[in-house]
C-alpha positions as CSV (number, residue, x, y, z in Angstrom):
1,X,17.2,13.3,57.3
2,X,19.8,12.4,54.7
3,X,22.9,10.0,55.7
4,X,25.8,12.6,57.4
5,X,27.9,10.2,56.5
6,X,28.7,10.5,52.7
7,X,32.1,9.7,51.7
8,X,34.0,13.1,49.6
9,X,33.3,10.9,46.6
10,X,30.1,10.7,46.3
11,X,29.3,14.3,47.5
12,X,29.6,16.9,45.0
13,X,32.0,19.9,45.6
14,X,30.5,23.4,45.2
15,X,32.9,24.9,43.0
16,X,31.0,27.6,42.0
17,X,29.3,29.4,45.2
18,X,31.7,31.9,47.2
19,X,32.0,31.1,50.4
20,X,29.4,32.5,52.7
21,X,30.9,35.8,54.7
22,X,30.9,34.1,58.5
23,X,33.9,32.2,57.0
24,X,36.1,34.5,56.7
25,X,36.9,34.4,60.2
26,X,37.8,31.3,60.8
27,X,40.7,29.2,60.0
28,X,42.7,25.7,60.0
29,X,40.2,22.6,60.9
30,X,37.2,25.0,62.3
31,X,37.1,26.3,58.6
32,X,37.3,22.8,56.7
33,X,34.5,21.7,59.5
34,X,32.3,24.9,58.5
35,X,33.0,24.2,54.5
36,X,31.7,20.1,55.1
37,X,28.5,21.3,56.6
38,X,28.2,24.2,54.0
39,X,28.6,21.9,51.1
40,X,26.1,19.0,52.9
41,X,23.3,21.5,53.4
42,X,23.6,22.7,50.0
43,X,23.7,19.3,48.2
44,X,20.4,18.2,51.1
45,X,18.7,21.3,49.0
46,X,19.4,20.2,45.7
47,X,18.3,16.6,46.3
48,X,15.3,17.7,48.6
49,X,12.7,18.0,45.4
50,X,13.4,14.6,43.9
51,X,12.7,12.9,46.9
52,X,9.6,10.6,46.7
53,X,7.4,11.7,49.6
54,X,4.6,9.1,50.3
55,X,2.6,11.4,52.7
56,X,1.8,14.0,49.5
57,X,-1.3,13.7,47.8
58,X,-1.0,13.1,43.9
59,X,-3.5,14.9,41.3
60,X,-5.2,11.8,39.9
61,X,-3.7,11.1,36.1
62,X,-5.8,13.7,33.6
63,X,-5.9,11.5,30.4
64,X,-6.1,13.6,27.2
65,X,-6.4,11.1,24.5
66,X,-8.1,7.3,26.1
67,X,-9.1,4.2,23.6
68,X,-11.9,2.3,25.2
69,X,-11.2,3.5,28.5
70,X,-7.8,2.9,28.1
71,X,-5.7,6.3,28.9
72,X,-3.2,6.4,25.9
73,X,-1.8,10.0,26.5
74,X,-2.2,11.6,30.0
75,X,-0.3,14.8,31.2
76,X,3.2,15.2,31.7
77,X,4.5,12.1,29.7
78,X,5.0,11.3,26.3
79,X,4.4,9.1,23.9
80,X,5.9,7.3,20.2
81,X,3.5,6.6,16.8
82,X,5.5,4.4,14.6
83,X,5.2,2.8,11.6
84,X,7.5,2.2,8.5
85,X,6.7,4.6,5.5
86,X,3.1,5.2,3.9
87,X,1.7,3.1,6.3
88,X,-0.7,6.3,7.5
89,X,1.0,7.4,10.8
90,X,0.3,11.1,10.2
91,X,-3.4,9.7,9.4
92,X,-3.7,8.1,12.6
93,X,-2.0,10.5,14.4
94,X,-4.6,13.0,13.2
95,X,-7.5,10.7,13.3
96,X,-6.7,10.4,17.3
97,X,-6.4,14.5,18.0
98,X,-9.5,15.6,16.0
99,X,-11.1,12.1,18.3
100,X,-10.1,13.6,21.2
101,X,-11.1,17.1,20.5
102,X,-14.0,16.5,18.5
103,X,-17.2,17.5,19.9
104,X,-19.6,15.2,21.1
105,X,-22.7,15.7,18.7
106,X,-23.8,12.9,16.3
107,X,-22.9,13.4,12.5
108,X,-19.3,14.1,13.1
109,X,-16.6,11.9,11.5
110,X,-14.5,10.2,13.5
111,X,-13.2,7.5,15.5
112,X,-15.8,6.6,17.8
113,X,-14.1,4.3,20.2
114,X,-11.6,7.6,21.1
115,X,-13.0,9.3,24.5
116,X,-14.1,13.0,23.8
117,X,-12.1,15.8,26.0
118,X,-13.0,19.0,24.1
119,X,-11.2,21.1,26.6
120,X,-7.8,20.8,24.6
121,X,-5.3,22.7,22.9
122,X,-3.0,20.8,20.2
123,X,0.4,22.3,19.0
124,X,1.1,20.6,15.7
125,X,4.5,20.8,14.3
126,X,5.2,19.0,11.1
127,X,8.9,18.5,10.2
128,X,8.8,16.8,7.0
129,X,6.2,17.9,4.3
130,X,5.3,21.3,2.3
131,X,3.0,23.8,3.3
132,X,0.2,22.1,1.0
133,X,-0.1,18.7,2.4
134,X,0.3,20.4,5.9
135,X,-2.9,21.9,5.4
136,X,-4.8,19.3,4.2
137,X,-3.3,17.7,8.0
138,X,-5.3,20.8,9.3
139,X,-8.2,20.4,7.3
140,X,-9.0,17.2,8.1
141,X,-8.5,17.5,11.6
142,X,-10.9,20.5,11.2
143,X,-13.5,18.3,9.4
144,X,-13.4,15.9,12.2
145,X,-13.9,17.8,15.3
146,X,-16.6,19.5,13.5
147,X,-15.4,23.1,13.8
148,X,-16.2,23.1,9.9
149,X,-19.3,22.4,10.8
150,X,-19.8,25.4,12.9
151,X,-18.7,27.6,9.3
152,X,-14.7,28.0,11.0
153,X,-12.1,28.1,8.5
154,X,-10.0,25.8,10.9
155,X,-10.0,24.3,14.2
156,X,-9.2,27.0,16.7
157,X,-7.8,25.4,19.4
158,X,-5.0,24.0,16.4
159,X,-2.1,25.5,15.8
160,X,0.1,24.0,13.3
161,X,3.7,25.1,12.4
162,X,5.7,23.6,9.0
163,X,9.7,23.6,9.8
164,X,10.7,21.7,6.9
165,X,13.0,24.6,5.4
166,X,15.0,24.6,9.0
167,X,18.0,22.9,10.3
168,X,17.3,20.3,13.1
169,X,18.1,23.0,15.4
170,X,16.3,25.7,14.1
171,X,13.2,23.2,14.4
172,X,13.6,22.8,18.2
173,X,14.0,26.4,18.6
174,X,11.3,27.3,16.9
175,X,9.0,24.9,18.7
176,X,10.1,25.6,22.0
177,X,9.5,29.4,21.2
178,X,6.2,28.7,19.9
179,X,5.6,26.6,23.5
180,X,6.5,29.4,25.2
181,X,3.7,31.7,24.1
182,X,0.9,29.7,25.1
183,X,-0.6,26.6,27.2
184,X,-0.6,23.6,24.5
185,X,-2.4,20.3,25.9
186,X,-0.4,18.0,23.1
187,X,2.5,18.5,21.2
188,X,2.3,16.6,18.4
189,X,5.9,16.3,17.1
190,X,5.4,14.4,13.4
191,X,9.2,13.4,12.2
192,X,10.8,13.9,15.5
193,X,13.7,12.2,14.0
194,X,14.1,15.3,12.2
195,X,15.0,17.3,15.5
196,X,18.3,15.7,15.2
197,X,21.0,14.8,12.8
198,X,22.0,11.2,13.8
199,X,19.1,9.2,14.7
200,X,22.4,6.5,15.8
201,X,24.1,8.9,17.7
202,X,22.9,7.3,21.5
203,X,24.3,10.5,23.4
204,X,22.3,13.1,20.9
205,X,19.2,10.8,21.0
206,X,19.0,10.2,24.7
207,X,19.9,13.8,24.9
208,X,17.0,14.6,23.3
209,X,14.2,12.4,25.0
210,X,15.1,13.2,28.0
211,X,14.4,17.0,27.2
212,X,10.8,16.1,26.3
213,X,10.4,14.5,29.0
214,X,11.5,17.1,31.1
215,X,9.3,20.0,28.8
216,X,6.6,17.8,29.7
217,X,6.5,17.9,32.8
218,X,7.8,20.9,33.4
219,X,4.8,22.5,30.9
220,X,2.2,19.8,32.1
221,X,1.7,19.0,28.2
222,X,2.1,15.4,26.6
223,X,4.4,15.2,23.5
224,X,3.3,12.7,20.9
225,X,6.3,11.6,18.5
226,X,5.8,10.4,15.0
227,X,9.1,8.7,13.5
228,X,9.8,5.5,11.3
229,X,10.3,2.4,11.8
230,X,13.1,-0.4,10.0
231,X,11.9,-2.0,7.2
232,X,10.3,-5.2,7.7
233,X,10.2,-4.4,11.5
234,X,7.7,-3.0,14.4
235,X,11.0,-1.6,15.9
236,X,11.1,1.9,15.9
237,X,14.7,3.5,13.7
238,X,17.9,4.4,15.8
239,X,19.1,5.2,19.0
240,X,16.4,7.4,18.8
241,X,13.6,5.0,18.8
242,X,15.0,2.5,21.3
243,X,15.1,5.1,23.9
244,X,11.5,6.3,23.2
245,X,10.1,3.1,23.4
246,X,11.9,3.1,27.1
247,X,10.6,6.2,28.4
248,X,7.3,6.4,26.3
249,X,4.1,6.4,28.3
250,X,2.5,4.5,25.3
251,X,3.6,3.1,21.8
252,X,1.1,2.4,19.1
253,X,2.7,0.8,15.7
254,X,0.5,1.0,12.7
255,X,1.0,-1.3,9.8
256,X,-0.6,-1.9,6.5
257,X,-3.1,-4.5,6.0
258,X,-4.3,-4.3,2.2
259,X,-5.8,-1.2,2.1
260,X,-6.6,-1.1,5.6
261,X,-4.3,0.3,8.4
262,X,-3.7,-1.5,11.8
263,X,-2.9,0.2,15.2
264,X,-1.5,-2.2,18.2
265,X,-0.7,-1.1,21.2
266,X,2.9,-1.7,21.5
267,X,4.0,-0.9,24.6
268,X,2.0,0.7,27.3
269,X,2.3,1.9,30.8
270,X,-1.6,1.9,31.6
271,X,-4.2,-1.0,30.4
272,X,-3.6,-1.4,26.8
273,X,-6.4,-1.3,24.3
274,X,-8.1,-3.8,22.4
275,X,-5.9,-3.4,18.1
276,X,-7.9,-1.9,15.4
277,X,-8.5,-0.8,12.1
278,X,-9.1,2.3,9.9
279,X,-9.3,3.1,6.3
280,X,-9.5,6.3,4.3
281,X,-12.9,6.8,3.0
282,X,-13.3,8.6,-0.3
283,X,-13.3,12.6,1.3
284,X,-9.5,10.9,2.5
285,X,-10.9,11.2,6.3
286,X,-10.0,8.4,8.4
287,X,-12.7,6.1,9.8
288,X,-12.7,2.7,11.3
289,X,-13.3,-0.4,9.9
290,X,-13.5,-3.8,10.5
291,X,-10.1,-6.1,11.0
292,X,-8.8,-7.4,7.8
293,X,-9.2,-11.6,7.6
294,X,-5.8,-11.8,6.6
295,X,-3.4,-13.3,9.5
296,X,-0.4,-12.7,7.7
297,X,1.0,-9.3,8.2
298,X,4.4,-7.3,7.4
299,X,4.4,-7.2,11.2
300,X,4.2,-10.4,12.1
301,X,7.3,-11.5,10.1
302,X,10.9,-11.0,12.3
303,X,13.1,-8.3,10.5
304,X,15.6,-11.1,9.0
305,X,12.8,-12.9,7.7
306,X,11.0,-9.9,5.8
307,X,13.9,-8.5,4.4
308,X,15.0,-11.8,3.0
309,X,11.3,-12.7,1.4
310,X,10.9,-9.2,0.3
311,X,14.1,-8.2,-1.2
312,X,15.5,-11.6,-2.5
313,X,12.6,-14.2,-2.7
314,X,13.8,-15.7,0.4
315,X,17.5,-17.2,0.1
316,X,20.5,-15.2,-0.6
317,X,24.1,-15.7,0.3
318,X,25.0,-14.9,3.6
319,X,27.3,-11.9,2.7
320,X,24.7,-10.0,0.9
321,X,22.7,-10.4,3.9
322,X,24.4,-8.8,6.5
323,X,25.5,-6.0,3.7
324,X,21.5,-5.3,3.3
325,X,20.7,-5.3,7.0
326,X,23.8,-3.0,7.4
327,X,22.4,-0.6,4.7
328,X,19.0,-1.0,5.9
329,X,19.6,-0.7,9.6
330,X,22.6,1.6,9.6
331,X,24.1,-0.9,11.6
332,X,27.9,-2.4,11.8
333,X,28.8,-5.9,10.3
334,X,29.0,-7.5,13.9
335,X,25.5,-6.5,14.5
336,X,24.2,-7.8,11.5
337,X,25.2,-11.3,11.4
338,X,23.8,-11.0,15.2
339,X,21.4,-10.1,13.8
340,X,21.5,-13.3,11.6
341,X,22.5,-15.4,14.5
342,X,19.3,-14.6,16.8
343,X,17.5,-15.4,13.4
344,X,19.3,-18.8,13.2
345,X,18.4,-19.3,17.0
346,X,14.9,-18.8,17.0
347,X,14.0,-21.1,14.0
348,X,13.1,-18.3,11.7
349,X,15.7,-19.1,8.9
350,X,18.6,-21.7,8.7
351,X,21.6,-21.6,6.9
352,X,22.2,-24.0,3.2
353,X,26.2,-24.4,3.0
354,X,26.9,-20.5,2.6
355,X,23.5,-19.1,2.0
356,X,20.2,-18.2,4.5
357,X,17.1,-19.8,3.9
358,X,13.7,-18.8,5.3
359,X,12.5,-21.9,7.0
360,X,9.3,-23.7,6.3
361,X,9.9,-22.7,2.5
362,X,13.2,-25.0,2.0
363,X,11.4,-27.1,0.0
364,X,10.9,-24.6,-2.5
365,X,14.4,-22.6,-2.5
366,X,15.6,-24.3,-5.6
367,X,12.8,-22.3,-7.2
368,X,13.2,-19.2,-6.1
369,X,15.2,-16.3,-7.4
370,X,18.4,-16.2,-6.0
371,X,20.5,-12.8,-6.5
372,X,18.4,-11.7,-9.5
373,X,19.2,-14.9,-11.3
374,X,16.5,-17.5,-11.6
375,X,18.1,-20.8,-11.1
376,X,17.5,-24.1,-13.4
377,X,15.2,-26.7,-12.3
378,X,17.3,-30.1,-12.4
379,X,16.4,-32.3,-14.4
380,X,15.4,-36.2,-13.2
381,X,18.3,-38.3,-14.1
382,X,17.5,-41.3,-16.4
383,X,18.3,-44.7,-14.1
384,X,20.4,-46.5,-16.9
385,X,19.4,-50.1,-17.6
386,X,22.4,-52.6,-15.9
387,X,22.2,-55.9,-17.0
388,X,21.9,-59.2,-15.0
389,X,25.4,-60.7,-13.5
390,X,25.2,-63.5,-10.3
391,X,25.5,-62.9,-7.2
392,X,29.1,-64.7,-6.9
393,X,30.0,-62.3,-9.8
394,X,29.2,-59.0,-8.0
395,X,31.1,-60.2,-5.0
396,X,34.6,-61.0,-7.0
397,X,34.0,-57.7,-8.6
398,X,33.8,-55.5,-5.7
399,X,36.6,-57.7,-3.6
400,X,39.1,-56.8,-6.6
401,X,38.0,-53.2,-6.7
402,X,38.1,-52.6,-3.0
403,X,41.7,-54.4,-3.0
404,X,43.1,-52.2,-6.0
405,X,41.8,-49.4,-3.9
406,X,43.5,-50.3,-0.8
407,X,47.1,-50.9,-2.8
408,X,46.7,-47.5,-4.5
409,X,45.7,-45.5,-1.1
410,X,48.7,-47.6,0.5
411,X,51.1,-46.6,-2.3
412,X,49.9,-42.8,-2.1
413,X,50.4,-42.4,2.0
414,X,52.8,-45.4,2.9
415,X,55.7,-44.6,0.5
416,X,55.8,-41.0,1.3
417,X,56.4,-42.0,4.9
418,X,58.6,-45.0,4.8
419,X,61.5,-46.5,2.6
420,X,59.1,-49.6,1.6
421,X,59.4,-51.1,-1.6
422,X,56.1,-51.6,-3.5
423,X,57.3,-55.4,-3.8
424,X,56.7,-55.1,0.3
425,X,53.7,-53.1,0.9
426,X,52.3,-55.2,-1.8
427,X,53.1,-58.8,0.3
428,X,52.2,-56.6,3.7
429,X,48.5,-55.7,2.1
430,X,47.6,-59.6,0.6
431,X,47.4,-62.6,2.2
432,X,50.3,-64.3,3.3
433,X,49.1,-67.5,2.3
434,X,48.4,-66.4,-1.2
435,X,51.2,-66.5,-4.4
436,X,53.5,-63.9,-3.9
437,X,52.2,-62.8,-7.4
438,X,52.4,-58.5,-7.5
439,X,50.1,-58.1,-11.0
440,X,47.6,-60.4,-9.5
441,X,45.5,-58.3,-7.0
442,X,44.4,-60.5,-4.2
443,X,41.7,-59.8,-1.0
444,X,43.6,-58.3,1.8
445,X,44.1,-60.3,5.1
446,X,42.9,-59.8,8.1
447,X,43.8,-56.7,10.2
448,X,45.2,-58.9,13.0
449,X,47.5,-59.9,10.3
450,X,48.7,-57.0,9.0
451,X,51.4,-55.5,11.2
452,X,51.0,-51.7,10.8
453,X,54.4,-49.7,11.0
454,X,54.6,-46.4,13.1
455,X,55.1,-44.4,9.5
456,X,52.0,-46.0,8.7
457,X,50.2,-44.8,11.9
458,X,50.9,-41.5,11.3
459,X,49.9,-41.8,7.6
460,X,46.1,-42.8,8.8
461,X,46.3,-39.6,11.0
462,X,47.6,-37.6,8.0
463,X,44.5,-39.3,6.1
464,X,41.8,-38.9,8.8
465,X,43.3,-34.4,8.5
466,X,42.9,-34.8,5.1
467,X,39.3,-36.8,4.6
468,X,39.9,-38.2,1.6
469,X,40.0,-42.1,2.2
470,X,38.9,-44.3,-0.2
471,X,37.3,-46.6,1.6
């Protein structure tokens, strides 16, 4: 039994039920008594089915598309592909339905370490290309399930639908209309960003995922989503993306590796699956292949980093950074040089006076191309030849220097400050014990000696302000 005891501000007001007919009787506190317990019993119904109810007996989780064992798409959830451009996510999104559906008879191509579940039907609605590379999308899911094999034109348990002509309403629309006709097992959903018109908008993309989610359960389907990644990145674009990868049963990302593709498993919900590789073989049907030898990967670099090694050689000033990840991104300035900062933070690059520098290659930056302009390797300065002087020499030398350079800084801070006369800041700077001689410069005494004034205080805080002290 739900708590009686819920404060008018919490409980919701029915504003739009009449008032049942036994209340028209009654008046004054026996009415507002009637109306409480009206409006409790109706919120204790609409609460009632989202209560977690631990004596009812779940169905067990019917997995439609599993990798090793590992259930990747299972009924009523959904799920995100992501990848940045060309890197075969349509490919692999294919690869995985035709897997699934493909029948289990030796000869077929396709990836064998999908489990087979024949008993499925696939809605596939492509947002983004024309009719004719749709249907090579249907032919080589065709090819691999083997329904060619058995002389059909297609795969029959396929249906495909090309929106690219329609708005981003007129897509969902349609879809949902041709959901509405018959029982789909997957919804494959390829450009899902192009359901909405602001992938940043956080209130249309959360608005969004949460009616797939919803449709899925509600139609006991899974919905697979196929959208982009940022450049350089394995984050998926937008609002949009951030709140799949929260409410996505599984994410795979799928990057380029030569001319081999890698699939990771992202995130996941169940046991994830052991990464992979395919290729496209010469017919341009996926198949697997061995993992490339390469460590290095797009993927493996943070954002900052790629987009600074692939768009500027790897140092640029910092304000043409955060101007690229802005246009890149679609993010604002203060996100950016956060961006930046988290970059800074984490060791991946370091900042050289006012420009960003991928670390571990500092050694190199003078060579590199900075802003399109290659710079000019410095030259090794000649060390000049100095000839021989004593040792008693070099010291008189640098005692007169230093004392000329003492008298002139004195001269350029004390007389601005006090009424001396140079005849008297020259005594107050030499010896006392020395001719009072003003063109012969002499060491200075000792500081005990020299009885700083208060003007001449403040000038050695004007000098430490300014930094420029000769000595």
């Amino acid at each position: 039994m739900l708590n009686k005891h819920l404060t008018s501000g919490i409980r919701r007001n029915i504003t739009n039920q009449p008032l049942p007919q036994e209340f028209s009787d009654l008046t004054g506190k026996a009415l507002e008594k009637a109306i409480k317990a009206w409006e409790y019993d109706l919120t204790e119904e609409r609460v009632q089915p989202y209560l977690i109810d631990m004596t009812k007996e779940l169905p067990e989780i019917k997995p439609l598309i599993s990798i090793d064992n590992s259930c990747v798409c299972s009924v009523g959830n959904i799920s995100a592909i992501c990848g940045e451009a060309k890197s075969k996510k349509t490919f692999l999104t294919s690869a995985l339905v035709a897997s699934a559906m493909a029948m289990p008879f030796r000869g077929i191509n396709n990836f064998s370490n999908v489990d087979k579940c024949a008993d499925i039907n696939v809605l596939w609605v492509d947002t983004e290309q024309g009719e004719r590379h749709v249907r090579r999308v249907v032919e080589r899911i065709s090819e691999m399930t083997g329904a060619k094999l058995g002389g059909a034109v297609s795969e029959p348990r396929l249906t495909t639908l090309a929106l690219r002509e329609l708005s981003p309403h007129e897509r969902k629309a349609m879809m949902l209309d041709a959901m509405s006709l018959m029982h789909y097992d997957i919804v494959v959903i390829d450009g899902i960003a192009d359901l909405q018109r602001n992938t940043n908008d956080l209130e249309e993309s959360d608005a969004l995922v949460s009616e797939l989610m919803a449709l899925s359960s509600k139609c006991e389907t899974h919905i697979i989503c196929v959208l982009h990644t940022n450049p350089g990145s394995d984050k998926a674009r937008g609002h949009l993306g951030s709140s799949l990868q929260r409410k996505a049963e599984t994410v795979l990302f799928v990057h380029r590796s030569g001319e081999a593709s890698i699939v990771e498993p992202q995130f996941c919900r169940n046991e994830p699956f052991e990464r992979f590789a395919f290729k496209i073989n010469e017919e341009g049907i996926p198949e697997l292949c061995p993992l490339p030898s390469e460590p290095m990967t797009t993927a493996s670099r943070p954002e900052v980093v790629a987009i600074l090694e692939d768009y500027y050689g790897g140092v640029i000033e910092r304000n043409t950074l955060v101007n690229k990840i802005m246009e890149l991104n679609g993010v604002s300035s203060k996100a950016a040089q956060m961006t930046i900062k988290r970059g800074i933070d984490r060791g991946h690059i370091m900042l050289d006076g006012n420009r960003v520098v991928v670390c571990g290659n500092n050694s190199n930056k003078s060579n590199r191309v900075t802003g399109g302009v290659t710079p000019v390797t410095p030259v090794t300065p000649v060390t000049p030849v100095t000839p021989e002087v004593s040792a008693t020499e070099t010291t008189e030398a640098a005692e007169t220097a230093e004392t000329s350079r003492t008298i002139d800084f004195i001269n350029h801070r004390l007389l601005g400050h006090s009424e001396r006369s140079e005849e008297s800041v020259r005594d107050l700077a030499t010896d006392p014990a020395a001719p009072a001689t003003p063109a012969a410069p002499v060491p200075p005494a000792p500081q005990s000696e020299m009885p700083f004034a208060p003007s001449y205080k403040q000038s050695m805080a004007a000098w430490d302000d300014d930094n420029d002290a000769p000595f």
